[in-house]
C-alpha positions as CSV (number, residue, x, y, z in Angstrom):
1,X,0.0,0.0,0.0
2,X,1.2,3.8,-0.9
3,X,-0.2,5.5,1.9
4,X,0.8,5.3,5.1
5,X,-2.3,7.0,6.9
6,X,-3.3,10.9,7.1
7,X,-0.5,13.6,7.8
8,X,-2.7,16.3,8.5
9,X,-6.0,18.3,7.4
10,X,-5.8,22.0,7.4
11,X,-8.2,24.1,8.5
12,X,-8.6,28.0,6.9
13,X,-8.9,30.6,10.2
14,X,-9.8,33.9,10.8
15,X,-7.6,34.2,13.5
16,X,-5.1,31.3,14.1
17,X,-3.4,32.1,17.2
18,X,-6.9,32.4,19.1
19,X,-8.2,28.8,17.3
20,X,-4.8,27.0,18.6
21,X,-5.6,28.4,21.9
22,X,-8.9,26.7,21.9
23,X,-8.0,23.9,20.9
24,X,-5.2,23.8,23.0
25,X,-6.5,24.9,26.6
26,X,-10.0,22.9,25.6
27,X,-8.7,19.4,24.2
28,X,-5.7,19.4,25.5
29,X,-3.7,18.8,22.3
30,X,-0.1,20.2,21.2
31,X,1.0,22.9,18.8
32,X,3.6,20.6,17.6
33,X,4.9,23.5,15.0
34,X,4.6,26.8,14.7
35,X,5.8,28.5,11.5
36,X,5.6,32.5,12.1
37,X,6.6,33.9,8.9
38,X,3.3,32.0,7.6
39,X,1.3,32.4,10.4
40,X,0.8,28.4,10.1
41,X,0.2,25.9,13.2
42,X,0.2,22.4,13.0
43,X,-1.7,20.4,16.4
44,X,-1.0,16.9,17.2
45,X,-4.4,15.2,17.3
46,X,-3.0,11.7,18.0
47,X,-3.0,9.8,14.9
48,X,-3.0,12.8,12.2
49,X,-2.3,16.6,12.9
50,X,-4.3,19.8,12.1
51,X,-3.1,22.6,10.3
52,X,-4.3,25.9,10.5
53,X,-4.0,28.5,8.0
54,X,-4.6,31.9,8.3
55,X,-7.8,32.4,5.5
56,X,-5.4,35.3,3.9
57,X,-2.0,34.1,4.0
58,X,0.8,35.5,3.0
59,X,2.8,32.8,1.2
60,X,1.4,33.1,-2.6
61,X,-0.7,29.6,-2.2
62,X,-2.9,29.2,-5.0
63,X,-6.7,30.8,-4.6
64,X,-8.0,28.0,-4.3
65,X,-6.4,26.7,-1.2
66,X,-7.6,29.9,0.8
67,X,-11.8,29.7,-0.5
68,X,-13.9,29.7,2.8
69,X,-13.5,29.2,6.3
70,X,-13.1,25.4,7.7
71,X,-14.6,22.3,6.8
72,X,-17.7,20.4,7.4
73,X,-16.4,19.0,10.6
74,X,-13.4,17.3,12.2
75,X,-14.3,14.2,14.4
76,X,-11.9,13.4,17.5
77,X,-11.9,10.2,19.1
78,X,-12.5,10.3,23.2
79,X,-12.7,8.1,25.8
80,X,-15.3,9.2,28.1
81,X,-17.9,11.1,25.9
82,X,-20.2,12.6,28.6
83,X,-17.7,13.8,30.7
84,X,-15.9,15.4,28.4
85,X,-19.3,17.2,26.8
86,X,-20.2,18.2,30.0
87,X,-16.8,20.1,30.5
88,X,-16.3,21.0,27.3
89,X,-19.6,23.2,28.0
90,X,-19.0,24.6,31.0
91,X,-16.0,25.8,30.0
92,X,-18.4,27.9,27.4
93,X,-17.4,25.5,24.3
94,X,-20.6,26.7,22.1
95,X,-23.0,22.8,22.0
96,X,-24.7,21.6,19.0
97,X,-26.1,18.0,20.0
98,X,-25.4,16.6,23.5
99,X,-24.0,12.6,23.3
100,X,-26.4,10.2,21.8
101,X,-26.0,7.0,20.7
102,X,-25.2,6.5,17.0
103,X,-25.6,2.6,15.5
104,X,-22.2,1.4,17.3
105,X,-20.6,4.6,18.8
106,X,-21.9,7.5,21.1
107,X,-21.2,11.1,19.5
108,X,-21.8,14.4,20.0
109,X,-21.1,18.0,18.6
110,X,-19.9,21.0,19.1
111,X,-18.4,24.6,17.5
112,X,-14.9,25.9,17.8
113,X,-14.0,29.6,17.5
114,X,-14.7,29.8,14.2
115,X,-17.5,27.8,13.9
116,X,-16.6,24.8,12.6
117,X,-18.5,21.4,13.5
118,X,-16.7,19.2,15.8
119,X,-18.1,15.7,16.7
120,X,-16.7,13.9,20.2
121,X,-17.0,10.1,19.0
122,X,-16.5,7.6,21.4
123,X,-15.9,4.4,19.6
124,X,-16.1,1.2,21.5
125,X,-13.7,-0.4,19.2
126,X,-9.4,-1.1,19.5
């Protein structure tokens, strides 16, 4: 096989610094690399890594890479989906759905900063 899993998925932001803080201080993930002059930062999710790109940047990437704001949502894996939900809101994360049960996993949603979807799945499997 040619691929060897997912490096990363980028993400277009209106304000990058303030959307890896969020992501940071509310899921507890790493900003594994920061590269200034672009105004780039890549998280470590665990088994891939976000990227998130300033919606106007600066380094002469084709139009087409900087169209719109985010995606239709980002799913992150979790171990304990209600507890997480719960703080996740108190902490004034912005809810969607609350945890349900969804055929074989339980998921729920939420926004980020900039509005884009992201779904808590806890996944019974390995």
């Amino acid at each position: 096989m040619k691929i060897k899993g997912t490096h990363h998925v980028a993400i277009l932001s209106r304000n990058v610094p303030e959307l890896a803080s969020f992501y940071c201080e509310k899921f507890g993930v790493i900003a594994r690399w920061r590269w200034p002059n672009t105004g780039i930062v890549f998280l470590d999710m665990g088994d891939t890594q976000i990227e998130l790109v300033p919606q106007r940047n600066p380094t002469g990437a084709p139009p087409e890479f900087l169209q719109g704001v985010g995606l239709n949502h980002i799913a992150l894996r979790v171990e304990n989906i209600d507890q997480l939900y719960e703080e996740l809101v108190a902490s004034g994360v912005e809810p969607i759905e609350g945890p349900t049960s969804f055929e074989d996993v339980r998921i729920a949603f939420l926004k980020d900063l900039d509005g884009n979807i992201v779904e808590l799945v806890q996944d019974p499997g390995p």
